[in-house]
VOBA-1610 file (N, C-alpha, C; in pm, whole numbers, padded with zeros to 5 digits, always signed):
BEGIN
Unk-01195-00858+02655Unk-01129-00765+02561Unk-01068-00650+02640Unk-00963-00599+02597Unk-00914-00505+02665Unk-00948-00390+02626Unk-00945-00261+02758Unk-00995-00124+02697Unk-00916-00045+02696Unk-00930+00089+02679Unk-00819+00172+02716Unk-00803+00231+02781Unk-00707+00249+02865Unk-00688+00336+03010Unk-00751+00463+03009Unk-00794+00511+02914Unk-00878+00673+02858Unk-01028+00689+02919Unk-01091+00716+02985Unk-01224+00721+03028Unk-01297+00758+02895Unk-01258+00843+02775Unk-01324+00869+02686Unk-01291+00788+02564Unk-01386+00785+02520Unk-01389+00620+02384Unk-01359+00679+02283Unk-01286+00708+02178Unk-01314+00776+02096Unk-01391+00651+01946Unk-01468+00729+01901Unk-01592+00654+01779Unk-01509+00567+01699Unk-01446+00491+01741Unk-01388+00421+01619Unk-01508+00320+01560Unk-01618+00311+01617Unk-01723+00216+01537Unk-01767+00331+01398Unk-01797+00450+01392Unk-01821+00516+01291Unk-01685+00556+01180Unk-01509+00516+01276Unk-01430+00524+01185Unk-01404+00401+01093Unk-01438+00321+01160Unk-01390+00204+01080Unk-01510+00165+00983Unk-01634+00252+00994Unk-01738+00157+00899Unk-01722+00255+00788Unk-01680+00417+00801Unk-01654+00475+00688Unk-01546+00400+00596Unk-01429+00352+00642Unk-01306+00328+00626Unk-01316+00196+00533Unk-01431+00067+00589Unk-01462+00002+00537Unk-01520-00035+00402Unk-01617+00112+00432Unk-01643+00134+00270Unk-01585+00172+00157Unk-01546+00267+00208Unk-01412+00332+00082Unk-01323+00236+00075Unk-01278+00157+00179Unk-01222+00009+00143Unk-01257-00090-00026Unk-01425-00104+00079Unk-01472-00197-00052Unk-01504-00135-00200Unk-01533-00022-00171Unk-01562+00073-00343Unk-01436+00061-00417Unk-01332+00076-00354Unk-01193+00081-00436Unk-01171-00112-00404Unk-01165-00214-00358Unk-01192-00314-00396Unk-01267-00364-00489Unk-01374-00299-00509Unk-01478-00358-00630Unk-01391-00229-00729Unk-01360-00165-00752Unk-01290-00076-00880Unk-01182-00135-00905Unk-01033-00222-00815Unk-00944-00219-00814Unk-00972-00332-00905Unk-01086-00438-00842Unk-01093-00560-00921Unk-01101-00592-01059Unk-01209-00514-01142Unk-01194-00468-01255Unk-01077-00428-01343Unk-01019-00414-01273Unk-00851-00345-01284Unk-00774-00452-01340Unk-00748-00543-01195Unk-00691-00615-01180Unk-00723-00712-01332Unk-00814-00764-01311Unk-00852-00872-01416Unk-00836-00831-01546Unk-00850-00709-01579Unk-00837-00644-01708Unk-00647-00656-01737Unk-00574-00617-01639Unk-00432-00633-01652Unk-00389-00774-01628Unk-00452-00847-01614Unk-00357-00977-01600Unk-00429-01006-01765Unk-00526-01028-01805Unk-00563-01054-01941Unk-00440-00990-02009Unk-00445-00861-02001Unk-00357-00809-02095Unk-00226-00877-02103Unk-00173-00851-02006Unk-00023-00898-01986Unk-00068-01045-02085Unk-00097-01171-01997Unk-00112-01279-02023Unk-00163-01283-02182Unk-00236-01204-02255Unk-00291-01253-02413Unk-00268-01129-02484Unk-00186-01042-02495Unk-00229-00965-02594Unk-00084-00862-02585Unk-00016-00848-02453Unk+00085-00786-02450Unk+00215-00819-02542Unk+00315-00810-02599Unk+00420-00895-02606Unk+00513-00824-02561Unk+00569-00940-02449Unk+00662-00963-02347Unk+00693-01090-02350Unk+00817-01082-02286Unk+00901-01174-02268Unk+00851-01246-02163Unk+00858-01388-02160Unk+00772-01515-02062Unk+00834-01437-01930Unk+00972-01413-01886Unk+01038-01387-01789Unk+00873-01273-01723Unk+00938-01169-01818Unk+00826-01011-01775Unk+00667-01069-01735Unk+00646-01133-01837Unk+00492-01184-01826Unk+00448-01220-01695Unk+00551-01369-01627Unk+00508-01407-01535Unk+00563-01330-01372Unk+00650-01273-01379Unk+00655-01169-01283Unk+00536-01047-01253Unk+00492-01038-01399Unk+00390-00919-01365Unk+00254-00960-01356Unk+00174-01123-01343Unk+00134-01192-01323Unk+00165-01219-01201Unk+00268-01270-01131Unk+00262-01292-01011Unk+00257-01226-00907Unk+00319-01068-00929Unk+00283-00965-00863Unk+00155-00923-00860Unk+00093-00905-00993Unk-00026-00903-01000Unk-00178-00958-00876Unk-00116-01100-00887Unk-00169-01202-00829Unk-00189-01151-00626Unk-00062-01141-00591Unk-00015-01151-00424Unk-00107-00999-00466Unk-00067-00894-00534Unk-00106-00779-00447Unk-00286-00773-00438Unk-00361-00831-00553Unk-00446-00864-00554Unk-00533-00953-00462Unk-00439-01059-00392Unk-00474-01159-00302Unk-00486-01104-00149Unk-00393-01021-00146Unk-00403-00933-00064Unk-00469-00841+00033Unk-00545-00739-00115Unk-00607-00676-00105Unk-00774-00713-00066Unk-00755-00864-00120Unk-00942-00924-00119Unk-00834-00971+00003Unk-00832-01021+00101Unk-00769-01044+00264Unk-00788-00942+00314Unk-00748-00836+00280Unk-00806-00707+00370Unk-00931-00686+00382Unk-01006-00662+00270Unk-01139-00655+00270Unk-01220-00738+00333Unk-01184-00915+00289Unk-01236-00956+00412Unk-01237-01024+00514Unk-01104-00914+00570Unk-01129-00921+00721Unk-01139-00780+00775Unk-01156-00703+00735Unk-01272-00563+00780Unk-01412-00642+00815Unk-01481-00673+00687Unk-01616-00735+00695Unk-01631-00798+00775Unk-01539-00871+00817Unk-01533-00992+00947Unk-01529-00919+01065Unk-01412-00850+01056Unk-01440-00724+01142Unk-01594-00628+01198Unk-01617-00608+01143Unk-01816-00571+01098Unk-01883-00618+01207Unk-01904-00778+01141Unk-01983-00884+01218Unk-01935-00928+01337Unk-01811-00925+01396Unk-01738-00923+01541Unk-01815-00806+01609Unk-01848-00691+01543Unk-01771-00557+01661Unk-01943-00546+01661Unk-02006-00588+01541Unk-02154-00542+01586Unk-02274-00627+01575Unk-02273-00763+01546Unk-02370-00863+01540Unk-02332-00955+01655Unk-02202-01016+01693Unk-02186-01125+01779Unk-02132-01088+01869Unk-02217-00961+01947Unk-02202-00880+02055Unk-02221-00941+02172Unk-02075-01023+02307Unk-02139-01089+02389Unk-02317-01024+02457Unk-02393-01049+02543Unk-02504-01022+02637Unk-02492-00926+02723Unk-02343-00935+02770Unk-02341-00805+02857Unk-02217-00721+02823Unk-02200-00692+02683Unk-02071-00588+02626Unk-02129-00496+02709Unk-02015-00445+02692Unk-01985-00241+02706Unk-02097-00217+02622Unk-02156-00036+02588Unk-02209-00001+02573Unk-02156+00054+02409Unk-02004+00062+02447Unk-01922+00111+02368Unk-01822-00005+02324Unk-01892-00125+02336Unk-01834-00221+02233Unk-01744-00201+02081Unk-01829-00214+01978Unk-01772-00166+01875Unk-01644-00084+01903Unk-01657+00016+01945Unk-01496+00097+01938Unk-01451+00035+02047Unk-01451-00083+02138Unk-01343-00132+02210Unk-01331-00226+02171Unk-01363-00270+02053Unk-01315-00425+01943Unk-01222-00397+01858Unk-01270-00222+01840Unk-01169-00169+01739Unk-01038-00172+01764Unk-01025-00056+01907Unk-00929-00046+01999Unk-00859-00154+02008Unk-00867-00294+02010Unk-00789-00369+02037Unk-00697-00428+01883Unk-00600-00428+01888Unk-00516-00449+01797Unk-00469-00577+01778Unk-00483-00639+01907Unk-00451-00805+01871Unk-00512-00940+01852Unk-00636-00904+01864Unk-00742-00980+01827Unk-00696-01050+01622Unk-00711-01179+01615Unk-00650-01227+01487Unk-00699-01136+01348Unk-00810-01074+01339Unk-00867-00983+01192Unk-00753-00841+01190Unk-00697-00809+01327Unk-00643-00701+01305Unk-00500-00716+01270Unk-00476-00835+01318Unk-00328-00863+01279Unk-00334-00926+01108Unk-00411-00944+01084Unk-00386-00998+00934Unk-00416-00856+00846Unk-00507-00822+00912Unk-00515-00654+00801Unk-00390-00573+00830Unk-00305-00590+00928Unk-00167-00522+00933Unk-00052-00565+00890Unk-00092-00699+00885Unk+00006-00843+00791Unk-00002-00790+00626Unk-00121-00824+00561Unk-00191-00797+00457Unk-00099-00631+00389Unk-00123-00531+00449Unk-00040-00389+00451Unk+00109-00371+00423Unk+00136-00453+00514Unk+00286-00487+00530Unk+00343-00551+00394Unk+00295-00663+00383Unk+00312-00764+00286Unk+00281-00665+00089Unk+00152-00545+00162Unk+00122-00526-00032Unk+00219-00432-00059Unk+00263-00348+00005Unk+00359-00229+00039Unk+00471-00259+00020Unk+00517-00426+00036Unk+00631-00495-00030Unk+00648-00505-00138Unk+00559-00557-00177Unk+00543-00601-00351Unk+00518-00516-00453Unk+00448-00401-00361Unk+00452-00289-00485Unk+00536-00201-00483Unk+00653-00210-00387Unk+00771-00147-00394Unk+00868-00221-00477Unk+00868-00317-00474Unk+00970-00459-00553Unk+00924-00443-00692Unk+00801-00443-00678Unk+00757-00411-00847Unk+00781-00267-00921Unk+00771-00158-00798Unk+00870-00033-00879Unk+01004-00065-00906Unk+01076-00142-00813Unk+01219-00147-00830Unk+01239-00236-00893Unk+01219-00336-00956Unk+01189-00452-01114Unk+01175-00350-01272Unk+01099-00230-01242Unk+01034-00154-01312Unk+01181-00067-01304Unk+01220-00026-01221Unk+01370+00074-01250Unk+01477+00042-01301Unk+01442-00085-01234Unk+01585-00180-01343Unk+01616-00198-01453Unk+01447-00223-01520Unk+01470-00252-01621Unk+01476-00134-01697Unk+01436-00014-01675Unk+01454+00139-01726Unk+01579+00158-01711Unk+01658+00126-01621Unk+01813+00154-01622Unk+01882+00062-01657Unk+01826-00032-01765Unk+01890-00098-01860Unk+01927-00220-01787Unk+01888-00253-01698Unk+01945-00358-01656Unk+02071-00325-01512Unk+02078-00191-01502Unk+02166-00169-01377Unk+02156-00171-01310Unk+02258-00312-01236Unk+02172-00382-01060Unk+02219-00249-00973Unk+02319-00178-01001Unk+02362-00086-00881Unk+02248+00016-00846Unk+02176+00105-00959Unk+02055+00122-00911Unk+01995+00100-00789Unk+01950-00030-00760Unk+01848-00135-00717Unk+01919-00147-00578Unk+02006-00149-00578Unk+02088-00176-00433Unk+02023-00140-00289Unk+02017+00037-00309Unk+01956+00081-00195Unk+01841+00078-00200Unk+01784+00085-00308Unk+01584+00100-00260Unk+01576-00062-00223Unk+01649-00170-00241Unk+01631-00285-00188Unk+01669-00280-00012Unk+01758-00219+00001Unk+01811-00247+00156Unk+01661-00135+00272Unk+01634-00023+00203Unk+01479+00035+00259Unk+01429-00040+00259Unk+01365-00088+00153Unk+01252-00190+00129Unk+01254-00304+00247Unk+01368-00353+00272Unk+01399-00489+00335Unk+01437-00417+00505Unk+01464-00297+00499Unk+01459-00250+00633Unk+01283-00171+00699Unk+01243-00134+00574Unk+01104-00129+00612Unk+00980-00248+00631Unk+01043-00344+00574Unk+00955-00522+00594Unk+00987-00486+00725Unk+01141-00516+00760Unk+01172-00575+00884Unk+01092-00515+01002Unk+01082-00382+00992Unk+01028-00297+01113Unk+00833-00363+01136Unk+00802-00318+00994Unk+00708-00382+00954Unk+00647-00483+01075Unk+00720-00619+01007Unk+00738-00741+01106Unk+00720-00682+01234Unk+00818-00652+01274Unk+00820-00632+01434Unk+00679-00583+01500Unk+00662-00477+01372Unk+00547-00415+01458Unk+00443-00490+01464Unk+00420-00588+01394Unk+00271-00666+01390Unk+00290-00810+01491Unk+00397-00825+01496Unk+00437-00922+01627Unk+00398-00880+01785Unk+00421-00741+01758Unk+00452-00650+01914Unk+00284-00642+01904Unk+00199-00617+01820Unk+00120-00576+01800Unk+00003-00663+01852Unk+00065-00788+01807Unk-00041-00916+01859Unk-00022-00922+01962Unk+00048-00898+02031Unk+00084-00950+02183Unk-00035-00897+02253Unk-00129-00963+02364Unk-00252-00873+02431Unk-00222-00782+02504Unk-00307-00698+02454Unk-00302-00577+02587Unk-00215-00474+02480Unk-00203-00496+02377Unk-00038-00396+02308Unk-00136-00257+02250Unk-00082-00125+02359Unk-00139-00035+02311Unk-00080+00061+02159Unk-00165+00049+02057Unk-00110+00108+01942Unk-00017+00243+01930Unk-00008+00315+02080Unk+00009+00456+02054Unk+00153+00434+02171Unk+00203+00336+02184Unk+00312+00316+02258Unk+00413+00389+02251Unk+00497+00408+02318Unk+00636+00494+02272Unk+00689+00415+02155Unk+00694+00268+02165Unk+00787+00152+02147Unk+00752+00171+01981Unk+00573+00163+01949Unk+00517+00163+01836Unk+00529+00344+01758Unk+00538+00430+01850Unk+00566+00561+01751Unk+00731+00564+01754Unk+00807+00476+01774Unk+00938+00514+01707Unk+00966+00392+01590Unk+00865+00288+01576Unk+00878+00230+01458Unk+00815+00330+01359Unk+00697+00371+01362Unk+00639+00423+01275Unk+00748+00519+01248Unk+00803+00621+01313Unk+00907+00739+01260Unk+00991+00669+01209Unk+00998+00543+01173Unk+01105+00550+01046Unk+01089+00443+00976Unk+00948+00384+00992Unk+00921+00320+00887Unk+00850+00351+00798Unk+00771+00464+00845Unk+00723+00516+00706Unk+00763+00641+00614Unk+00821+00692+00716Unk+00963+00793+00680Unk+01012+00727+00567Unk+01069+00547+00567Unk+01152+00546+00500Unk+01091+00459+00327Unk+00924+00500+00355Unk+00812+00426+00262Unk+00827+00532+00165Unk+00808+00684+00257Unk+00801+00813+00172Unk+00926+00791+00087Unk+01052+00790+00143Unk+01175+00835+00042Unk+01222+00711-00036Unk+01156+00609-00005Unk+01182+00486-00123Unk+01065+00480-00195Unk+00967+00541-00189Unk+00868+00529-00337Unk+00926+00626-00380Unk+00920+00780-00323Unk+00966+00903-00392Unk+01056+00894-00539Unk+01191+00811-00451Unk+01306+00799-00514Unk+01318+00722-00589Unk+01261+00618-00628Unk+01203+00508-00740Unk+01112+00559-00833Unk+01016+00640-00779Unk+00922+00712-00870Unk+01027+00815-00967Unk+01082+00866-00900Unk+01144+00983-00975Unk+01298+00918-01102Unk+01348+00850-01012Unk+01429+00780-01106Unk+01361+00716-01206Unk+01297+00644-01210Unk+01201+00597-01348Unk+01188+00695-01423Unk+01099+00783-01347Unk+01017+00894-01448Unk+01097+01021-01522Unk+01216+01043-01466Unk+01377+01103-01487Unk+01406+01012-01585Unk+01429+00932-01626Unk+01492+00833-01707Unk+01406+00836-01805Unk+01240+00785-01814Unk+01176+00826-01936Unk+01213+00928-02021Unk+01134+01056-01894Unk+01184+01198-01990Unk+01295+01180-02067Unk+01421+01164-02027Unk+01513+01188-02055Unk+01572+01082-02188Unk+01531+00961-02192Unk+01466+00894-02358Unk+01426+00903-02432Unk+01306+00989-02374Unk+01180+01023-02464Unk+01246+01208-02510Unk+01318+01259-02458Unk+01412+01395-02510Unk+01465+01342-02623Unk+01589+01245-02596Unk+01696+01191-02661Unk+01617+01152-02811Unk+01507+01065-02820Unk+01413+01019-02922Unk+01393+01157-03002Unk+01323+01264-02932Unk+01277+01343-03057Unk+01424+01452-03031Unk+01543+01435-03010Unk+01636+01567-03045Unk+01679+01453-03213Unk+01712+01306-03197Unk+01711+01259-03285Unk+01660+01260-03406Unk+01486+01276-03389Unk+01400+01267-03497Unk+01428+01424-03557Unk+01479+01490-03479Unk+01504+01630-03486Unk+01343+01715-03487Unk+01289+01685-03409Unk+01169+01720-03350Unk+01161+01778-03217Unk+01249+01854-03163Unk+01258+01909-03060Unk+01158+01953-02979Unk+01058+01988-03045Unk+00938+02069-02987Unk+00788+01939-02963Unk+00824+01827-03013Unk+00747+01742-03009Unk+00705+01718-02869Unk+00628+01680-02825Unk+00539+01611-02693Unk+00627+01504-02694Unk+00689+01466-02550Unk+00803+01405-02495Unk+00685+01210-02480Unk+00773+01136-02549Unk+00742+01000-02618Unk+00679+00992-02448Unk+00700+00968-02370Unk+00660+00895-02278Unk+00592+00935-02147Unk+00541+01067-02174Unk+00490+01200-02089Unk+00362+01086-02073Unk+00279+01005-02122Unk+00165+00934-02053Unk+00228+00830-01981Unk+00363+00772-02021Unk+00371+00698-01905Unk+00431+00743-01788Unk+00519+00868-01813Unk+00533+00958-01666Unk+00427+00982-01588Unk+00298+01010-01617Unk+00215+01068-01586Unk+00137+00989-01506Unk+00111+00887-01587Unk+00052+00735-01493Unk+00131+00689-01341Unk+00298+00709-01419Unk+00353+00646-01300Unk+00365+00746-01178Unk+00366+00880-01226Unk+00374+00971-01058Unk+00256+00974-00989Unk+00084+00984-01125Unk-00036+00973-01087Unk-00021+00876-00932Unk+00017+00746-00970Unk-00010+00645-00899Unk+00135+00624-00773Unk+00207+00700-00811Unk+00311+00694-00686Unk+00210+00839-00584Unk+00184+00940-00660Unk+00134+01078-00569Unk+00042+01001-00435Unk-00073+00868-00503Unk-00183+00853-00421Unk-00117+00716-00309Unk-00062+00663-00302Unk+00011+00576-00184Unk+00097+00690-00112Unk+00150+00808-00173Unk+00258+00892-00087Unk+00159+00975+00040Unk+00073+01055-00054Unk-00038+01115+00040Unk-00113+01056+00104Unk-00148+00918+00064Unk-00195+00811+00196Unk-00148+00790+00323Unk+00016+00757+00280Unk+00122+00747+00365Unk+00129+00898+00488Unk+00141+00977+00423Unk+00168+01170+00493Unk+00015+01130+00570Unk-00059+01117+00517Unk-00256+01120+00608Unk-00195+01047+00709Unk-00124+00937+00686Unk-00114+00829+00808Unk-00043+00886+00959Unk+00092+00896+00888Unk+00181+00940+00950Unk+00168+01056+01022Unk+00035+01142+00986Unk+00015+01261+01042Unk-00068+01267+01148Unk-00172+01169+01073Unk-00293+01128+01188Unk-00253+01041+01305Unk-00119+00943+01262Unk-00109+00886+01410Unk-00021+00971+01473Unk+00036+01084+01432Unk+00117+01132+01555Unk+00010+01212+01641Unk-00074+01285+01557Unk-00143+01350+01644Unk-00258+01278+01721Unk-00193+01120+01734Unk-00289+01000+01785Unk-00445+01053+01742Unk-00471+01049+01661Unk-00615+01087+01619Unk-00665+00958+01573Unk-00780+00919+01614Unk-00807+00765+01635Unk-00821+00671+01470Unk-00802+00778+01364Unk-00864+00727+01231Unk-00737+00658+01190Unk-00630+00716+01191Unk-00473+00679+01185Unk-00489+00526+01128Unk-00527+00456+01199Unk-00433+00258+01197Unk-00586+00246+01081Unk-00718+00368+01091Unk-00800+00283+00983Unk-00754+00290+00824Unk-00662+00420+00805Unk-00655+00456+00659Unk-00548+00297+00606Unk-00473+00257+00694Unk-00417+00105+00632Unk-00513+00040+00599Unk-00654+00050+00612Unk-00713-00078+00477Unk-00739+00009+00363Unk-00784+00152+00363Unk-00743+00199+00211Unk-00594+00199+00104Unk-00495+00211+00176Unk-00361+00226+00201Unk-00342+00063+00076Unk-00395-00033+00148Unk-00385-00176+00079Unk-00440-00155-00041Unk-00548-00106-00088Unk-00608-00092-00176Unk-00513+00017-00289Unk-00525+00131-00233Unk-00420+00183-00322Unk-00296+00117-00333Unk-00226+00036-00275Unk-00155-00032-00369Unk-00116-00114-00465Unk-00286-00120-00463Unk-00291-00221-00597Unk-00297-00111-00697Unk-00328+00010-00697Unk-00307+00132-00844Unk-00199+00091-00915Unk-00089+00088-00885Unk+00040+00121-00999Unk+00026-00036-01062Unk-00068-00132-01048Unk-00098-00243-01201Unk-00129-00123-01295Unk-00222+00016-01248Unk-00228+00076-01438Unk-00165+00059-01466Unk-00060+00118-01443Unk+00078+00150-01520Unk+00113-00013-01606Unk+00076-00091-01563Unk+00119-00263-01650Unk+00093-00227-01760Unk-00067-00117-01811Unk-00073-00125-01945Unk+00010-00075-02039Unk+00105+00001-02015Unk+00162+00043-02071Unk+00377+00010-02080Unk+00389+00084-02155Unk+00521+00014-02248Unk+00599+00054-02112Unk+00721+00059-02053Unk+00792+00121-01995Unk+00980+00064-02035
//
């Protein structure tokens, strides 16, 4: 296994087992979730077969996902601290961590990549259909989206390669603009949706001539920024912690997966 040119180790065996957990607590919460919204959708919602099975199948990958992350942390676990060769390092665990290309780490960065897709595609499915159906909308948060996969990709390719140190020049100028460009394509999807409610839910009560009424769709604004706020500030933790290479950085991506399964709440409701 490879180490790092650093004489000093930093604890990633105590970062990654915190990381792990708050992993699995919001895995066992998300799950509950999950299963409760595909019922819905599937028996009780009415929607159109089209809506149904899109939000079912999204449902599905980001969910599938998320149990892939989880377990391969756990797998992770039992690598870094039970099937410890005879004569490891002392400081094993955090040099199992340290290594990035070993196969559990590339699928939990695969896994990330991949949920961060789908729950961006599923905001921008979700804007479309708030903007009535207007593909022009959709245009650019598709070309981010598909320029942030791409980088994505690269990085988990470069990543597997042995020996590939995470804190590379090569790897902090993907990150400066791939998650740069995570922040301003949820932002800007979040806000266009939630701009467009209000602004329905105005139109509705200047009609009813109820002006002063509580704006029709202020719970589903509320849900949807709730759940855009907690992937954005995940994202800023990330982006902050790896510049200042602070070793927790690459762990908050298995919470990161998990919160992106949040915005299914939002399925329960009308939009």
């Amino acid at each position: 296994m490879a180490s790092p040119s650093s004489p000093a180790i930093p604890p990633l065996n105590k970062v990654y087992i915190i990381s792990t957990w708050v992993e699995t607590v919001l895995w066992g919460m998300f799950s509950t979730l999950v299963f409760s919204a595909v019922c819905y959708i599937l028996f009780w919602k009415r929607r159109s077969q089209t809506s149904k099975w899109i939000l079912f199948g999204t449902s599905a990958l980001l969910y599938l996902c998320a149990t892939l992350n989880v377990v391969a942390s756990l797998r992770q676990e039992l690598e870094a601290f039970i099937m410890v060769p005879p004569d490891a390092h002392p400081s094993y665990a955090s040099l199992y961590y340290a290594t990035q290309s070993h196969s559990m780490a590339v699928i939990k960065t695969s896994t990330y990549t991949v949920a961060i897709l789908i729950q961006d595609l599923v905001l921008t499915w979700r804007m479309y259909i708030v903007w009535r159906s207007d593909w022009r909308v959709v245009v650019i948060p598709l070309i981010l989206q598909l320029t942030r996969f791409s980088i994505g990709l690269a990085g988990i390719i470069l990543l597997a390669q042995p020996g590939a140190d995470p804190h590379a020049q090569v790897f902090k100028t993907l990150s400066s603009i791939s998650w740069p460009v995570e922040l301003v394509t949820n932002v800007s999807i979040t806000a266009a949706i939630a701009s467009r409610l209000w602004y329905t839910g105005f139109k509705i009560s200047k009609a009813t001539s109820q002006p002063s009424r509580l704006n029709t769709y202020i719970r589903h604004i509320f849900v949807l920024v709730e759940s855009g706020a907690l992937l954005v500030g995940t994202t800023i933790a990330m982006l902050t912690l790896y510049n200042l290479e602070n070793p927790a950085a690459l762990s908050i991506m298995d919470i990161a997966t998990q919160i992106a399964v949040r915005p299914l709440y939002s399925l329960f409701h009308e939009v």
